[in-house]
N, C-alpha and C positions, 0 to 999 in steps of 0.2 A: 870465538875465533872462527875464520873462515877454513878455506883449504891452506891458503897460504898463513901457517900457523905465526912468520914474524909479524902479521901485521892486523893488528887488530879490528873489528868490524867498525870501531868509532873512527878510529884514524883513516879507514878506507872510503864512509862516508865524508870525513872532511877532506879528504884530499878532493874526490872527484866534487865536493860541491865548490872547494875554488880554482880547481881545474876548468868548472863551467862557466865560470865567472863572478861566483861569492866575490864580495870582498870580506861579509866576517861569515863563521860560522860554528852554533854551539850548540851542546845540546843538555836537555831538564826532564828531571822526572815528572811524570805525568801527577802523580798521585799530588803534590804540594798544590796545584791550582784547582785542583778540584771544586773546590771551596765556594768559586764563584763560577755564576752559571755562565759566562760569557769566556770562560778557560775552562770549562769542565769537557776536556778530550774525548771521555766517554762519550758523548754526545755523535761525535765524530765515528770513533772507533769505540766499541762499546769495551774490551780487554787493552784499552792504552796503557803503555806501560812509560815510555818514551818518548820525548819533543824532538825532535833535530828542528834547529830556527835557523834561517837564511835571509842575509841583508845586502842588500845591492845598493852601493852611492849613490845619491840623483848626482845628474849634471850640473856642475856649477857655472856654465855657463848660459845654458836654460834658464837656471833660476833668475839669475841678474836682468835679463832680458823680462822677464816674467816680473819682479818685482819692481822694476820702472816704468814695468807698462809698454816696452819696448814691442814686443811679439808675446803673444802667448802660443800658438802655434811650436813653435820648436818646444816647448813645455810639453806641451798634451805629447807630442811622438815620443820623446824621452823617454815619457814615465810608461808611455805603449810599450814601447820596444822593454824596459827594464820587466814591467810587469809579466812579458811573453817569457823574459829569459828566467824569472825565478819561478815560475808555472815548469818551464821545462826541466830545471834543476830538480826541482822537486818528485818530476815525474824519473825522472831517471836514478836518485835517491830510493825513491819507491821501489823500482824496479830490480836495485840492488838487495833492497830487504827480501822482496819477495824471492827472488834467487836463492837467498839464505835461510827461505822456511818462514820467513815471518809476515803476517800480516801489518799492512802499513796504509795512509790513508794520504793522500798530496790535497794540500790546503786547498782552497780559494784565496786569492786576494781579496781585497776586504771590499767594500759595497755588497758581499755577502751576508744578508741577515734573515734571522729564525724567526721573526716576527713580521717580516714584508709579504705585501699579496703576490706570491709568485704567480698566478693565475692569467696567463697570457691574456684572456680577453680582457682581462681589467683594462690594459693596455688599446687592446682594439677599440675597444667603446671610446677609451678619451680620445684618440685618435680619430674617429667618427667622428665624434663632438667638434673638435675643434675642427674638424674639414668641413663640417655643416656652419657651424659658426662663421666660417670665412667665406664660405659662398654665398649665405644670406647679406652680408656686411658688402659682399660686392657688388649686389644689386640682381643678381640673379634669380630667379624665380624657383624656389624652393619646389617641389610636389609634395603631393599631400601625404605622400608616405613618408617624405622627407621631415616634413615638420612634425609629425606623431613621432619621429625618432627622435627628432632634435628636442622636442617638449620631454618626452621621458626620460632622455640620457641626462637634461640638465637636470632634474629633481631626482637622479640615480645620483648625480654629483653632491647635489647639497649634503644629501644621506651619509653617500661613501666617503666623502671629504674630510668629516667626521668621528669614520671611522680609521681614519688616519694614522697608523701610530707614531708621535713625538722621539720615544726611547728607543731606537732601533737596536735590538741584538745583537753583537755580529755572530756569522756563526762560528770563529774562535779567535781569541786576543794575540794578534800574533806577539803584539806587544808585552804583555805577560809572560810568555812564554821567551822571547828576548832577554828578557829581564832578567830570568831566571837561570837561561841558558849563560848568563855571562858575558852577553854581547853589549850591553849597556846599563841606564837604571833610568827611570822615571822622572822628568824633570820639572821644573812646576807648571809648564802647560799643559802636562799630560803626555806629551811627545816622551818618545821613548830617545835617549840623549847616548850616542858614543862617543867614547876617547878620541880617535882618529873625525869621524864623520858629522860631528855635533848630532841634528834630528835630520839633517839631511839622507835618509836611509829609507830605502822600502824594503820589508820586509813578506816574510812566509813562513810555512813549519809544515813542517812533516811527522806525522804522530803514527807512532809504530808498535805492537806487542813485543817486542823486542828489550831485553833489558839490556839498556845500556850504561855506561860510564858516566857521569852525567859531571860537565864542567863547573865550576863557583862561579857564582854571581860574582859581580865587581863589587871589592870593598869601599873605591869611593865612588861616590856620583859625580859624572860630570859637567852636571848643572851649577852656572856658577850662581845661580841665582840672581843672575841681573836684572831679569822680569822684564827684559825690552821685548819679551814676545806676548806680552799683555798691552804694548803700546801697540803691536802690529795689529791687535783687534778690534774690527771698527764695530762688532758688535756687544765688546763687553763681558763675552760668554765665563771667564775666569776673573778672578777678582784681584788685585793685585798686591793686598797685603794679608787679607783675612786666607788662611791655609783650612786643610780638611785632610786626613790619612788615608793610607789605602793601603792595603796588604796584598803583597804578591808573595805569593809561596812564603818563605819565612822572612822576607825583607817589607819593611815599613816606610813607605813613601809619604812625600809632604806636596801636595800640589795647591795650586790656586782652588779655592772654592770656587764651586762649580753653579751654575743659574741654569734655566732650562736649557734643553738642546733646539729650544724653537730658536733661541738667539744666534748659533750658529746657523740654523736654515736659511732664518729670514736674509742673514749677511752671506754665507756661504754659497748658501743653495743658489744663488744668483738672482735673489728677488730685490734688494734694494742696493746691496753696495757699501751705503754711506751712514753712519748713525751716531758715534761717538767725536770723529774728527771730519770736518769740513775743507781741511785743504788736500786730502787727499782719498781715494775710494779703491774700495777689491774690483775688480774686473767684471762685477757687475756692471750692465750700464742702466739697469734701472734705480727711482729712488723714490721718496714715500708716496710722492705727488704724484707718482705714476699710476699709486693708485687709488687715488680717490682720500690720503689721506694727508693731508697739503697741515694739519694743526700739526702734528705728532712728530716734534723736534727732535726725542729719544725715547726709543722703547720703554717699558714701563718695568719696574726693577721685582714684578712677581709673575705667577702662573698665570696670568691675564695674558701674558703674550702668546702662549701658544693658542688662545683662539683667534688673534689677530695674526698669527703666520697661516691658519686653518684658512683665516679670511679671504688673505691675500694670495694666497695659491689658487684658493677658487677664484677671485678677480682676476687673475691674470688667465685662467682657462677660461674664462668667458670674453675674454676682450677679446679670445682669437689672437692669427697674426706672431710676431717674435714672441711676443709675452708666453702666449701658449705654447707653444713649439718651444720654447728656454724649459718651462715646467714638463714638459711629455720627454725629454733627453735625462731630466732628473730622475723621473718614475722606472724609465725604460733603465736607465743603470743600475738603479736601487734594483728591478727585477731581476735582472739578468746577471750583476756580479760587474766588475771592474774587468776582471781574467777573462769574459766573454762576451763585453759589448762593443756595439759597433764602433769603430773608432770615431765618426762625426759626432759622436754623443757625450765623449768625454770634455766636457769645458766648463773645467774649474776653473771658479774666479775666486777664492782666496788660499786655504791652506798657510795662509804668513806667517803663522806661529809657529808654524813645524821648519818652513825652506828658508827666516832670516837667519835660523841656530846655525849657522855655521860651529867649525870647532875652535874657531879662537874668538876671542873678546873684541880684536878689531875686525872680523868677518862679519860677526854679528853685528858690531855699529855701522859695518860699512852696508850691509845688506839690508838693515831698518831704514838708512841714510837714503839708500836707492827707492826704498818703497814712499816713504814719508815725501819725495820729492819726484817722483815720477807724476804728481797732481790725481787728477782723476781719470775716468772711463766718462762720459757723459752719456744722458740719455740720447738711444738712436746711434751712439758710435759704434758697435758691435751688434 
């Protein structure tokens, strides 16, 4: 209890987190997710005792513009502006603990991960590279210091390209922690799925020493299992009938099996686009032939593909030009977090499996309906 003995510490964080603009908001014991290392709070806060999870709607009318390919643009500020405001919730949550005695920790949004080269010059160097790349390309006359950089930075890329990692960490689930708090449940793409908001929802947590009350997970899921967010995939990344389990805190989840995470790069990350369905593409505007690989109809259904995404990130940093500049706005947000990059940098070109789940069954068809027919992005149009 606080000072004001009718009102309890949990109730006083839920009121001001949707007094700030929640729309849901619950909170999970820490000790239940321990378990896996990508929900393990300690990490965070070494004595977590406490989740508090916070979920903001995306815009629905963002999205529709976004899945026909209409604008992407009003997309990327939307989820700007929602990410600033649950960073602030958070910080102000925070700020009510520690008033109260307690240590508390305010998330990251996610593009936060424990395995990424945070190492600023990583960044400088490609950066280098690919401004030397584009000045030789324009016929400018290189110096000779110039081309000792440009010869070593490239054979520093073949190395560190390499060293890549595939599995990125985040540094915590907020999803998990969702989950557990009662805001939703797991649905078979892996999106975390509400009653009111389908996967249409971004999320945050706030992890506190604090012991609090801690709300029930939802008894039903609200995944209807239509698996029309496995058609939204032009990469394939989920499977659409073979499932695989996952344990969150003491609830048992059923998602699509899962294939490398190259498959979402290669489509996601904005390198090709197009690979399962040909009458329509993500916002990518590149596609295989862009780079040099004009045979390869569809990805290859084992761990062969993540040398072929290793591949094709270094081709596209060596061609210079969009290609490279698309991959240095990837690297630059993987380093820097979602919560604190520049906003030119943020442009996603798919996420469809998360923003078709609307909350009702004709939201979802009408929102696959918009993607599936909105055609493609070509190369060069973006």
């Amino acid at each position: 209890m606080t000072e004001n003995n009718s009102i309890s510490l949990e109730d006083q964080i839920k009121s001001l987190a949707l007094k700030e603009g929640a729309d849901l908001v619950g909170i999970c014991e820490a000790a239940p997710l321990s378990n896996k290392i990508f929900s393990d709070a300690s990490f965070l806060l070494k004595d977590a005792q406490s989740i508090i999870s916070i979920a903001i709607s995306q815009d629905q009318k963002s999205i529709e513009k976004y899945l026909s390919k209409q604008d992407r643009a009003d997309f990327c500020i939307k989820a700007d502006e929602i990410t600033q405001k649950l960073r602030a919730i958070g910080e102000k949550i925070k700020i009510l603990l520690e008033q109260e005695g307690f240590n508390a920790f305010n998330c990251n949004i996610n593009f936060d991960y424990r395995n990424a080269n945070r190492n600023p010059t990583t960044y400088k160097a490609l950066d280098t590279l690919v401004s030397l790349i584009d000045k030789e390309k324009s016929g400018a006359e290189l110096s000779h210091s110039e081309k000792k950089t440009l010869s070593a930075l490239k054979k520093m890329l073949k190395i560190g390209i390499r060293k890549n990692p595939i599995d990125f960490v985040p540094e915590f689930s907020h999803r998990c922690a969702a989950e557990a708090a009662g805001l939703g449940r797991i649905g078979w793409s892996g999106n975390l799925i509400t009653e009111k908001y389908g996967a249409r929802v971004m999320l945050t947590s706030v992890i506190t020493n604090a012991t609090l009350m801690p709300d029930k997970p939802l008894e039903k899921n609200p995944c209807l299992m239509c698996k029309l967010c496995e058609k939204a995939c032009q990469g394939g990344f989920f499977d659409k009938k073979e499932e695989e389990c996952i344990q969150i805190a003491n609830m048992e989840e059923k998602i699509g099996k899962r294939k490398s995470y190259s498959y979402c790069a290669v489509i996601c990350g904005g390198f090709i686009g197009q690979n399962r369905f040909k009458e329509w593409s993500t916002w990518s505007p590149y596609r295989f032939k862009s780079y040099g690989l004009e045979t390869i109809d569809q990805l290859p259904n084992d761990d062969s593909v993540d040398d072929i995404y290793l591949d094709i990130m270094e081709r596209a940093i060596l061609e210079g030009g969009r290609k490279a500049q698309n991959v240095l706005k990837l690297n630059r947000t993987i380093l820097v977090g979602l919560h604190n990059k520049p906003k030119e940098d943020w442009i996603p070109t798919c996420a469809n499996c998360q923003i078709i789940c609307g909350p009702t069954m004709q939201e979802k068809k009408k929102s696959l309906n918009l993607l599936i027919n909105g055609g493609n992005i070509e190369d060069g149009d973006i």
